[in-house]
C-alpha positions in Angstrom: 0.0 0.0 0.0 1.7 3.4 -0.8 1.4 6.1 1.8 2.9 9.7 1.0 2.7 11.5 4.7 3.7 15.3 4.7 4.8 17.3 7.7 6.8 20.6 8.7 3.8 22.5 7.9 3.6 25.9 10.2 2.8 29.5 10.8 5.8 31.6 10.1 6.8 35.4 9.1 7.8 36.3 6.3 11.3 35.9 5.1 11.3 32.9 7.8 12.4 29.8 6.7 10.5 26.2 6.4 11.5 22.3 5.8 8.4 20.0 4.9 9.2 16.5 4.5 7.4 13.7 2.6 7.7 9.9 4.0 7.1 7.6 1.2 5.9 3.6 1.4 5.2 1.2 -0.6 7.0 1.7 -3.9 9.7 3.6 -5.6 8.7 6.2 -8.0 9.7 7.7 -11.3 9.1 11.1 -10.0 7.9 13.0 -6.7 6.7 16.4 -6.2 5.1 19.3 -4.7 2.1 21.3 -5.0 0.3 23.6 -3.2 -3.5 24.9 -3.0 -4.3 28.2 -1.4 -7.9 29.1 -0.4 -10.0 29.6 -3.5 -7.5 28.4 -5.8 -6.5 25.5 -7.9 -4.2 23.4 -7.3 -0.5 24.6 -8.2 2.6 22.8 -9.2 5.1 23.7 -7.1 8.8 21.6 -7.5 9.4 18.2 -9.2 12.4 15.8 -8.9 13.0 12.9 -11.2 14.2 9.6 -9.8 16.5 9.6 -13.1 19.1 11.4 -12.7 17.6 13.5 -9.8 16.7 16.1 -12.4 14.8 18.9 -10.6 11.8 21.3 -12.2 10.4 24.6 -10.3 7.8 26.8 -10.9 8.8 30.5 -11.7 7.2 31.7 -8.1 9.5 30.0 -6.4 12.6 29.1 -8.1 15.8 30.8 -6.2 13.9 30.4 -2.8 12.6 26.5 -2.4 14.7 23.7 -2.8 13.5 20.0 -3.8 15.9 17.3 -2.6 15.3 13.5 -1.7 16.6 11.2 0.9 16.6 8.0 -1.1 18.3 5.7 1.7 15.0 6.7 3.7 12.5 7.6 1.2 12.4 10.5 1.8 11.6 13.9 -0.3 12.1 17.7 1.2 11.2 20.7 0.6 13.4 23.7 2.4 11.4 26.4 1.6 13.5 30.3 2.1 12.4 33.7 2.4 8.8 33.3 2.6 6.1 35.7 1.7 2.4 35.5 2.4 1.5 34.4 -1.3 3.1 30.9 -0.1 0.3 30.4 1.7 -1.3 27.1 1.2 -1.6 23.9 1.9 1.3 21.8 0.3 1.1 18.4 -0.9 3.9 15.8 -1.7 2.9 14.0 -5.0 4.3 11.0 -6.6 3.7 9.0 -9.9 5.6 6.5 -12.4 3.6 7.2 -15.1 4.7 7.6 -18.6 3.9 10.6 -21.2 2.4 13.0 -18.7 2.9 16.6 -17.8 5.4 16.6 -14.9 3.7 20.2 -13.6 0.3 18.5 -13.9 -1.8 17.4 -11.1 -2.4 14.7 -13.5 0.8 13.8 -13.4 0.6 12.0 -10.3 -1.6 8.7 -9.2 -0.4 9.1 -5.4 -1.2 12.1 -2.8 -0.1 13.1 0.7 -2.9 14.6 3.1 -1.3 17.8 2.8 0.2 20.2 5.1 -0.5 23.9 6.2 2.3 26.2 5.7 0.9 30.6 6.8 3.1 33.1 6.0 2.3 36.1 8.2 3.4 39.4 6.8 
């Protein structure tokens, strides 16, 4: 059974800093990722890193400040998330999938889903 469990979620100030991890079970993946969903809104990729290679994708909104990285000994996959603003604000998700000819920085792109955490950037 695969189980994706985030944590490291919090209420911090801006230009704070912020780790969220993701344990994995069950499986290895071809890729893992993050997304995050802020009130009202849609569901938005966030970072992507490929089991090949360890290639690593961000979105424009937070390239420079969040860095994806993965613990493969442990299954693990990380988030260190650096000078925060408010528009971070969201719930974040760990996401992982294996399959083939899909959209990396699609939703879609994924068949497994952490709970999601809560990460409140207070300005």
């Amino acid at each position: 059974q695969v189980q994706l469990v985030e944590s490291g979620g919090g209420l911090v100030q801006a230009g704070d800093s912020l780790r969220l991890s993701c344990a994995a079970s069950g499986r290895t993946f071809s890729r893992m990722g993050w997304f995050r969903q802020a009130p009202g809104k849609e569901r938005e990729f966030v970072a992507v890193r490929t089991a090949s290679g360890g290639t690593t994708f961000y979105a424009h909104s937070v390239k420079g400040r969040f860095t994806i990285s993965k613990d493969n000994a442990n299954n693990m996959l990380y988030l260190q998330m650096n000078s925060l603003e408010p528009e971070d604000t969201a719930v974040y998700f760990c996401a992982a999938g294996s399959a083939i000819g899909v959209t990396m920085t699609s939703p879609y792109g994924y068949e497994y889903w952490g709970q999601g955490t809560l990460v409140t950037v207070s300005s």
